[in-house]
Backbone as CSV, one residue per row, in Angstrom:
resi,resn,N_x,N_y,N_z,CA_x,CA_y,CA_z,C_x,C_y,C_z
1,UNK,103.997,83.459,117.564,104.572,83.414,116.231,104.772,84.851,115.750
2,UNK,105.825,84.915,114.731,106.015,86.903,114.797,106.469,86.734,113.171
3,UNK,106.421,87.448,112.283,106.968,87.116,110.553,108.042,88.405,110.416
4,UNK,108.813,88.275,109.441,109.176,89.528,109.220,109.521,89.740,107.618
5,UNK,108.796,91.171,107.107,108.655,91.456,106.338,110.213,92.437,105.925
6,UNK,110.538,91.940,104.550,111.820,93.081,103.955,111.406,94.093,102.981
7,UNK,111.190,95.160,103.639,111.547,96.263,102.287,112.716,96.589,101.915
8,UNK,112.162,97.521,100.813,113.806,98.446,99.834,113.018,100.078,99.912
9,UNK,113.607,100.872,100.793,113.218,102.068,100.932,113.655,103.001,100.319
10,UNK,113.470,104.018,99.881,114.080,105.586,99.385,114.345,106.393,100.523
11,UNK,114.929,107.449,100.826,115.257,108.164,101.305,113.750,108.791,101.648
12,UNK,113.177,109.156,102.552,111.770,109.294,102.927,111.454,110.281,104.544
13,UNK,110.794,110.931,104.270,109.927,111.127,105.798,108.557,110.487,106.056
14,UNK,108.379,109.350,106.432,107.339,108.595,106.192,106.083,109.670,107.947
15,UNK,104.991,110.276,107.254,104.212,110.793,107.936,102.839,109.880,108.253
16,UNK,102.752,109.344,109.746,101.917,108.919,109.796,100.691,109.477,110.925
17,UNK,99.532,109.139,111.212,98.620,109.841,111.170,98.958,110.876,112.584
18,UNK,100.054,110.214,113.610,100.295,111.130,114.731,101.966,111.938,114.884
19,UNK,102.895,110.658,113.830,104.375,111.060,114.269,104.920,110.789,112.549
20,UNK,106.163,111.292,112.780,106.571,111.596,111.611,108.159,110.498,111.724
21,UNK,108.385,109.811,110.513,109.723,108.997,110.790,111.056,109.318,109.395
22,UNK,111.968,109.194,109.694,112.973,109.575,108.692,113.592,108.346,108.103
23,UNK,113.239,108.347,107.393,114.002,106.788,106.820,115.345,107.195,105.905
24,UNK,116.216,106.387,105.816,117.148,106.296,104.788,117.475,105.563,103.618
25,UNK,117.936,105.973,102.784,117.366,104.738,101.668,118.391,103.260,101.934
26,UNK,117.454,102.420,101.933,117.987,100.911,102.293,117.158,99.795,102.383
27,UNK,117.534,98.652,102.916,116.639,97.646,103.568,116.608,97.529,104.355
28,UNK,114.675,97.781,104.809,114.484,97.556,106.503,113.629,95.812,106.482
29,UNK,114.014,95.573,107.885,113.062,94.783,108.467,111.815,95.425,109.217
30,UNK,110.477,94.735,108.815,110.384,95.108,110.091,108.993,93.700,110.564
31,UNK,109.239,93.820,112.222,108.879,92.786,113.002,107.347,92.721,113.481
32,UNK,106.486,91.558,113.452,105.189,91.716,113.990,104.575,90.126,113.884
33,UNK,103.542,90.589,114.734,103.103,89.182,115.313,101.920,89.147,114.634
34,UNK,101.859,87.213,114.282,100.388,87.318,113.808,99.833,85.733,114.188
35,UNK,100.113,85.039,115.123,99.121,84.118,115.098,98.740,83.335,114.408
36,UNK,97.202,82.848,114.220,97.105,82.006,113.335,97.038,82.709,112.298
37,UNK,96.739,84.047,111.945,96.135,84.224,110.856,97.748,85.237,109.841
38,UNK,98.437,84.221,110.474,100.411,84.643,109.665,99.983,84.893,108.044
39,UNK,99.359,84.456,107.433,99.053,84.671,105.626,98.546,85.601,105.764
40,UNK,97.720,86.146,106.568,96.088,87.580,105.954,97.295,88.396,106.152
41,UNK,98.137,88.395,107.776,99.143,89.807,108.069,100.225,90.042,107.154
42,UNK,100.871,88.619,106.763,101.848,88.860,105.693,101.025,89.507,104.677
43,UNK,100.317,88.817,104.343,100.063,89.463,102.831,99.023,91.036,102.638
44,UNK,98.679,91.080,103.864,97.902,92.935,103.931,99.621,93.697,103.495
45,UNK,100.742,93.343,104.029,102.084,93.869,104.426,102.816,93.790,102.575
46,UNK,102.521,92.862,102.086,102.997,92.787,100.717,102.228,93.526,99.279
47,UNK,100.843,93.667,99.777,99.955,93.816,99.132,100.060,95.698,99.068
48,UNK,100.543,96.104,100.402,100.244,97.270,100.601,98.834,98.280,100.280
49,UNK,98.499,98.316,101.466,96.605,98.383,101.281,96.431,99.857,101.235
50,UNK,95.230,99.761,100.684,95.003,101.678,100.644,94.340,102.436,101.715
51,UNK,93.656,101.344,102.779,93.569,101.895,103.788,95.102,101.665,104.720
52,UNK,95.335,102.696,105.834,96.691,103.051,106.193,95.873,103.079,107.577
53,UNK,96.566,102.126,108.348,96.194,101.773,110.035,97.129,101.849,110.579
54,UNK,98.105,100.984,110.118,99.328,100.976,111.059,100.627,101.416,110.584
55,UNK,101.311,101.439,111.302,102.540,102.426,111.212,103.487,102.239,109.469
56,UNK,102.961,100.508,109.442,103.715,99.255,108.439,102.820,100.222,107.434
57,UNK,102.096,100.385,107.316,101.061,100.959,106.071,101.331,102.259,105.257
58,UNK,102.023,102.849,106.071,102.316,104.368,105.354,103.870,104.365,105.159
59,UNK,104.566,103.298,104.900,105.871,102.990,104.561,105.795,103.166,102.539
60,UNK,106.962,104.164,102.392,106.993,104.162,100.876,107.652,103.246,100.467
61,UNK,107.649,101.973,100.448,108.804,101.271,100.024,108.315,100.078,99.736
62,UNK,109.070,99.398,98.798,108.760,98.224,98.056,108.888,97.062,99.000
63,UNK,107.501,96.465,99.173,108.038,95.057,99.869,108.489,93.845,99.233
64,UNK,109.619,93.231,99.780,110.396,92.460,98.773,109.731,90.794,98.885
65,UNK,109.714,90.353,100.602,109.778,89.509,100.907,109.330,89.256,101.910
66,UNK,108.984,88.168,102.754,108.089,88.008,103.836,108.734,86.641,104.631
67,UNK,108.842,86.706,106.001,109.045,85.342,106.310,108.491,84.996,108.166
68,UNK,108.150,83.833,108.292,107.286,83.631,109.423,107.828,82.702,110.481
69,UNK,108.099,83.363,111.711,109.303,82.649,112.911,108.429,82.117,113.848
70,UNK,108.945,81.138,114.544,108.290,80.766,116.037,108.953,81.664,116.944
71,UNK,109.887,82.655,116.856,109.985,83.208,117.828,108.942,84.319,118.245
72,UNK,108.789,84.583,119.567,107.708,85.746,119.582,108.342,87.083,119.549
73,UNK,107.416,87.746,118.859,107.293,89.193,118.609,108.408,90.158,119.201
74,UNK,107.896,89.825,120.585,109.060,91.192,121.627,110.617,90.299,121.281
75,UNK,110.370,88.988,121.309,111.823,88.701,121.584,112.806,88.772,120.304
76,UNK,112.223,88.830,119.025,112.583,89.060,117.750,113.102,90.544,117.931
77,UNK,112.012,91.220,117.857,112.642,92.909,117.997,113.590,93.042,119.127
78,UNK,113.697,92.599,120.219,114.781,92.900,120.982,115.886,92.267,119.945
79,UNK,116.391,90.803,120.210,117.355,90.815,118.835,117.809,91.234,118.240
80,UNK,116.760,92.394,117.309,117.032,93.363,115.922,117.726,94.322,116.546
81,UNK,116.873,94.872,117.747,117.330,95.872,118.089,119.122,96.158,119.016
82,UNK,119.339,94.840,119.321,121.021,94.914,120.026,121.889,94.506,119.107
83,UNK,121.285,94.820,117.735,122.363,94.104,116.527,121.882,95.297,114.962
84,UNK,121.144,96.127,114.747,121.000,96.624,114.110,120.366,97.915,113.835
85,UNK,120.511,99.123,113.558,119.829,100.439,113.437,118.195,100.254,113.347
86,UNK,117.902,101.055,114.148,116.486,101.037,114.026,115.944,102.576,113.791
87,UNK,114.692,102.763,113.781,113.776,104.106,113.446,112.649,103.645,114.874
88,UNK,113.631,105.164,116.275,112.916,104.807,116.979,111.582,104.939,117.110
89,UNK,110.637,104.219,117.906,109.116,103.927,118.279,108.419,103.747,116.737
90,UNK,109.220,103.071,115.940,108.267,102.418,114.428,107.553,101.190,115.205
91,UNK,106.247,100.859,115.126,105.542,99.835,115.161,105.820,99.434,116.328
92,UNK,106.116,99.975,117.656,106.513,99.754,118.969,105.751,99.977,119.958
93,UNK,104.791,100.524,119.935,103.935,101.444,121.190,103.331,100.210,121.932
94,UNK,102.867,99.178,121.337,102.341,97.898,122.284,103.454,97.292,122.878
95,UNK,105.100,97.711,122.310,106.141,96.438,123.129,107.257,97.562,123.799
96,UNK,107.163,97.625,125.340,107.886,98.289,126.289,109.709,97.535,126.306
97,UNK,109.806,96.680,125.803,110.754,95.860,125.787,112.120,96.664,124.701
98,UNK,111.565,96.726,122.997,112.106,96.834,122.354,111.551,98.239,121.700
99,UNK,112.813,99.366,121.277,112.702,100.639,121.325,111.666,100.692,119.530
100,UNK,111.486,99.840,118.870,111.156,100.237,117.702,110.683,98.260,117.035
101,UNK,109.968,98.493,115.791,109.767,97.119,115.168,110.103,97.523,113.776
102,UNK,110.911,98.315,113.631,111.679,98.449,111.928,113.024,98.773,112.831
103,UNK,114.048,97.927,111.041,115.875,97.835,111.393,115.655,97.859,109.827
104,UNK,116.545,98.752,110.122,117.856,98.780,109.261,119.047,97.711,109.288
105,UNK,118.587,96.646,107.825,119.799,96.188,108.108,120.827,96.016,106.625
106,UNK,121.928,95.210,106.615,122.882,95.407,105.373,122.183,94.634,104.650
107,UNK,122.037,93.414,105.026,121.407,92.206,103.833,120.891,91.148,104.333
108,UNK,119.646,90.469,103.619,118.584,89.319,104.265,120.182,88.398,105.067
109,UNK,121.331,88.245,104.475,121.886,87.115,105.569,122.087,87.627,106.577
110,UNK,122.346,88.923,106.814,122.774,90.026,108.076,121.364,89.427,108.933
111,UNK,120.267,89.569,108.582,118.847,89.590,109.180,118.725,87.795,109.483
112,UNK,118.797,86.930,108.792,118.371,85.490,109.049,119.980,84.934,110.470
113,UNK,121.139,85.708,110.226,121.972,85.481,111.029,121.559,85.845,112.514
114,UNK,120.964,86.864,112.218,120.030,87.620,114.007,119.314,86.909,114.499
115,UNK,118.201,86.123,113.410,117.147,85.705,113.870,117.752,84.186,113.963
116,UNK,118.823,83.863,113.848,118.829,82.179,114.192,120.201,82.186,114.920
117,UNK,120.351,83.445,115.512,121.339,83.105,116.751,121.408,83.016,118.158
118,UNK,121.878,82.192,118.820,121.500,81.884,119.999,122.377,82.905,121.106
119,UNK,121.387,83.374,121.998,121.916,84.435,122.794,122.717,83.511,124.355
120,UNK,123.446,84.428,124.593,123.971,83.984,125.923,123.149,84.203,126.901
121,UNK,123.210,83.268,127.591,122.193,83.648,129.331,121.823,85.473,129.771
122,UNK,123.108,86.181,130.028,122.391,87.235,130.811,123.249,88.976,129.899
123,UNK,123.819,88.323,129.059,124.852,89.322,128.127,123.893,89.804,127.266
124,UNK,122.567,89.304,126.585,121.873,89.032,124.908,123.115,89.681,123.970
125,UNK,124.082,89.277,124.147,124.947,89.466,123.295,124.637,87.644,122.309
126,UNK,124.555,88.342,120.691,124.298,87.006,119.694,125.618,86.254,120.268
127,UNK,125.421,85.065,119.878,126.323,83.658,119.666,126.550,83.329,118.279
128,UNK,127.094,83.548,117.175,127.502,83.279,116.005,128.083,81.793,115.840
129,UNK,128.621,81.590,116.994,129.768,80.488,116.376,129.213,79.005,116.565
């Protein structure tokens, strides 16, 4: 199971405890897995905590919204990632698959259109139609 959380960012260098990331001001997604315990991760992610662990934590930006997929984790961020700007190695270092787990995207339908489209066999080019 994997959720994905929407911010609204500012224009930012978000510094975290080893690497440094450049954000632009917009709405990101970004992607992560949580199992059974999908409410504690969403809501550490909405709540924005004052201890700062993970990459999601030292993000300046307003979280808007939250939502929770059966798809898994790597295969969500791959998705994001052959359909939308990303900030490479954000929230990525556990998934060799997909270059980053934050996108940049235009708007939640831009993002729910990614996540509920069906890919072709060996292209992962989306299927829209």
């Amino acid at each position: 199971m994997s959720y994905v959380v929407i911010f609204r960012c500012p224009n930012a260098l978000v510094k975290t405890r080893a690497r440094a990331f450049r954000l632009e001001e917009g709405l990101y997604a970004y992607v992560g897995s949580c199992g059974r315990s999908c409410h504690k991760r969403i809501s550490r992610h909405l709540m924005r905590p004052s201890r700062k662990f993970w990459h999601v934590d030292f993000l300046p930006c307003e979280a808007l919204l939250a939502l929770a997929t059966r798809l898994r984790e790597a295969d969500l961020a791959t998705r994001l990632a052959a359909r939308a700007s990303y900030i490479v190695g954000f929230g990525s270092s556990d998934d060799r698959r997909a270059p980053s787990h934050l996108f940049r995207i235009p708007s939640l339908l831009y993002l729910l259109d990614v996540i509920s489209a069906r890919f072709n066999d060996q292209s992962g080019e989306a299927d829209f139609g």
